[in-house]
C-alpha positions as YAML, in Angstrom:
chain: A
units: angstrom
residues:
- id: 1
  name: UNK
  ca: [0.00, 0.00, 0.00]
- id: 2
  name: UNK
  ca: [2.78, 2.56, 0.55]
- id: 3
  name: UNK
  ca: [4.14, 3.81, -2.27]
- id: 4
  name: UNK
  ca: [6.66, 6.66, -1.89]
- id: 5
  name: UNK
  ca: [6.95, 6.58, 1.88]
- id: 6
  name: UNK
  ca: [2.68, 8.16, 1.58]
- id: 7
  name: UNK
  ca: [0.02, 6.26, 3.04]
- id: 8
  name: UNK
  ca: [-3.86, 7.24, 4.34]
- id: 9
  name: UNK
  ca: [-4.72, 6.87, 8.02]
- id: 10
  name: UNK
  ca: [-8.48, 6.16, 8.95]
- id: 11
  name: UNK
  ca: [-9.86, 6.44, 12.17]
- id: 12
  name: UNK
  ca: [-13.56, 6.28, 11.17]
- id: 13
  name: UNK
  ca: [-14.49, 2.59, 11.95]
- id: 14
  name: UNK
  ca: [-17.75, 2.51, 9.66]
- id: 15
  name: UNK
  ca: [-16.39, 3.41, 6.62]
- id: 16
  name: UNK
  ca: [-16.38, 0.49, 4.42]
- id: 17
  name: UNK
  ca: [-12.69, 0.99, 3.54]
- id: 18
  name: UNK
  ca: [-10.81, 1.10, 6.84]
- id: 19
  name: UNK
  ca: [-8.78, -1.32, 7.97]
- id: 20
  name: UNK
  ca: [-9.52, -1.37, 11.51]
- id: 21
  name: UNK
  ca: [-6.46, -3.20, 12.93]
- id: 22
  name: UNK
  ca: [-3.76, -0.86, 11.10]
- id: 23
  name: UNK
  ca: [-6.41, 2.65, 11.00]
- id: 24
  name: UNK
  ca: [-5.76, 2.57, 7.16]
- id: 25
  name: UNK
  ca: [-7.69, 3.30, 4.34]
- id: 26
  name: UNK
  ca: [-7.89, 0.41, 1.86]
- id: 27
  name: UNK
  ca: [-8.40, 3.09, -0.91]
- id: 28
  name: UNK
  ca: [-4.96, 4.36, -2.74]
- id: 29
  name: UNK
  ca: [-6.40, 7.76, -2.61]
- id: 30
  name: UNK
  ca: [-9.04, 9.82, -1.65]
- id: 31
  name: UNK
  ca: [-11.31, 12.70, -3.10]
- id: 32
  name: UNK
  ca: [-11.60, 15.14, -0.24]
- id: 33
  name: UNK
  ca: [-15.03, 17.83, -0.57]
- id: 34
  name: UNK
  ca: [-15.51, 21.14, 0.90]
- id: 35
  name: UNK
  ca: [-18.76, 21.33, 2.70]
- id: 36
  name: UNK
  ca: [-21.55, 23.61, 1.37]
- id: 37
  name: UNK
  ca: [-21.42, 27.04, 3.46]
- id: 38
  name: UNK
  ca: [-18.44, 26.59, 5.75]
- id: 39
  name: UNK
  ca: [-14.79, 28.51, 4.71]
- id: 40
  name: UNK
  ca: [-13.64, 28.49, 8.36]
- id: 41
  name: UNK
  ca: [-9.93, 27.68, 6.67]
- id: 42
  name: UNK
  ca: [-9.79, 24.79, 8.98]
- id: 43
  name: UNK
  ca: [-9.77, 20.98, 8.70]
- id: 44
  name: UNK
  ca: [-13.63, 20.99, 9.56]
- id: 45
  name: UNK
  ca: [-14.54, 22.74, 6.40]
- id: 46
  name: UNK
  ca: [-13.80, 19.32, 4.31]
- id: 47
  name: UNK
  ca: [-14.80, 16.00, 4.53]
- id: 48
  name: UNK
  ca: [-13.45, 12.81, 2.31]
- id: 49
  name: UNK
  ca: [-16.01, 12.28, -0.49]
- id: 50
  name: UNK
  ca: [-14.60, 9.12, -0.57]
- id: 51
  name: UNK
  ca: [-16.53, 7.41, 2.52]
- id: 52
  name: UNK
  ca: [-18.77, 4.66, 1.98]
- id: 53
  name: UNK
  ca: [-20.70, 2.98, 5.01]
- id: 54
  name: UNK
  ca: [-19.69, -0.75, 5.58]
- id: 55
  name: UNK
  ca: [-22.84, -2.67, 5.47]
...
């Protein structure tokens, strides 16, 4: 998974691509999204588009 020395941490346990034991994402990259209405310039203003719930 890394390639580069870069890898994705997850901490969100329902999303369908974490690996729980490691807090990785499965994914080998993400599309992060701003949220509608919120330029605070800080982390909270984005979310990762990429989330899917595990079922």
């Amino acid at each position: 998974m890394e390639e580069n020395g870069q890898k994705i941490n997850c901490t969100v346990e329902s999303c369908k691509y974490n690996n729980g034991e490691e807090n990785l994402c499965m994914l080998q990259a993400i599309h992060v999204s701003p949220i509608q209405g919120n330029d605070s310039k800080e982390p909270d203003e984005s979310m990762c588009a990429s989330y899917k719930y595990e079922d």
